[in-house]
C-alpha positions in Angstrom: 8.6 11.4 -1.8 11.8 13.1 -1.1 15.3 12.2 -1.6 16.0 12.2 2.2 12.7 9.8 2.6 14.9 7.6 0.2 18.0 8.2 2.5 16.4 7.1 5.6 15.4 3.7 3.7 18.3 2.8 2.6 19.4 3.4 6.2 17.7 0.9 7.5 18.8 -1.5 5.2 16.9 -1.2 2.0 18.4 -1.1 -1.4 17.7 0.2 -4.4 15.4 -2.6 -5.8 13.7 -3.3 -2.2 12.3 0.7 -2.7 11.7 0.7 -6.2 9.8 -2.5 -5.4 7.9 -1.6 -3.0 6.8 2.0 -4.5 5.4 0.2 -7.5 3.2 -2.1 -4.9 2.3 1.1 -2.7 1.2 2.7 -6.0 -0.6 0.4 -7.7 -2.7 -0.6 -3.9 -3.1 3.5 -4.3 -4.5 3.7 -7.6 -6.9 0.9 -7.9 -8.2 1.6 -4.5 -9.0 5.1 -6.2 -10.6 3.3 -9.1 -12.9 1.5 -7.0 -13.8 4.1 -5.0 -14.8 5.8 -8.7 -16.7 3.1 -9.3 -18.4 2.5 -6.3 -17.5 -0.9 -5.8 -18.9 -2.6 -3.2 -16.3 -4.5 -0.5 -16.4 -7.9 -0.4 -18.1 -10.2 2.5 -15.0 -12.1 3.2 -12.6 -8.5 3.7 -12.9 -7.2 7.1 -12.1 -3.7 8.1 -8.5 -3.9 10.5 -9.6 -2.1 13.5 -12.8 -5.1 14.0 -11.9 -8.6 15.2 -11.6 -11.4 12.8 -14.6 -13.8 12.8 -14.8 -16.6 15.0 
């Protein structure tokens, strides 16, 4: 992330807090998405992938 990716949020309305917010939720949905992946965990029945439809 560069400083003009941080320019063009705050152009469109985010402040400082709403981007350091929301960087420490992208990163910690990065990292332990990595750490399962490690691991090998297995998904869960009830999580269903965005691109099928939800159950009926």
């Amino acid at each position: 992330m560069a400083e003009t990716d941080v320019q063009k949020l705050k152009e469109v309305g985010l402040n400082d807090q709403a981007i350091h917010d929301a960087t420490q939720v992208i990163s910690y949905f990065n990292y332990i998405n990595r750490v399962a992946d490690a691991l090998d965990v297995a998904k869960e029945d009830f999580v269903h992938e965005w691109e099928k439809s939800p159950p009926k």
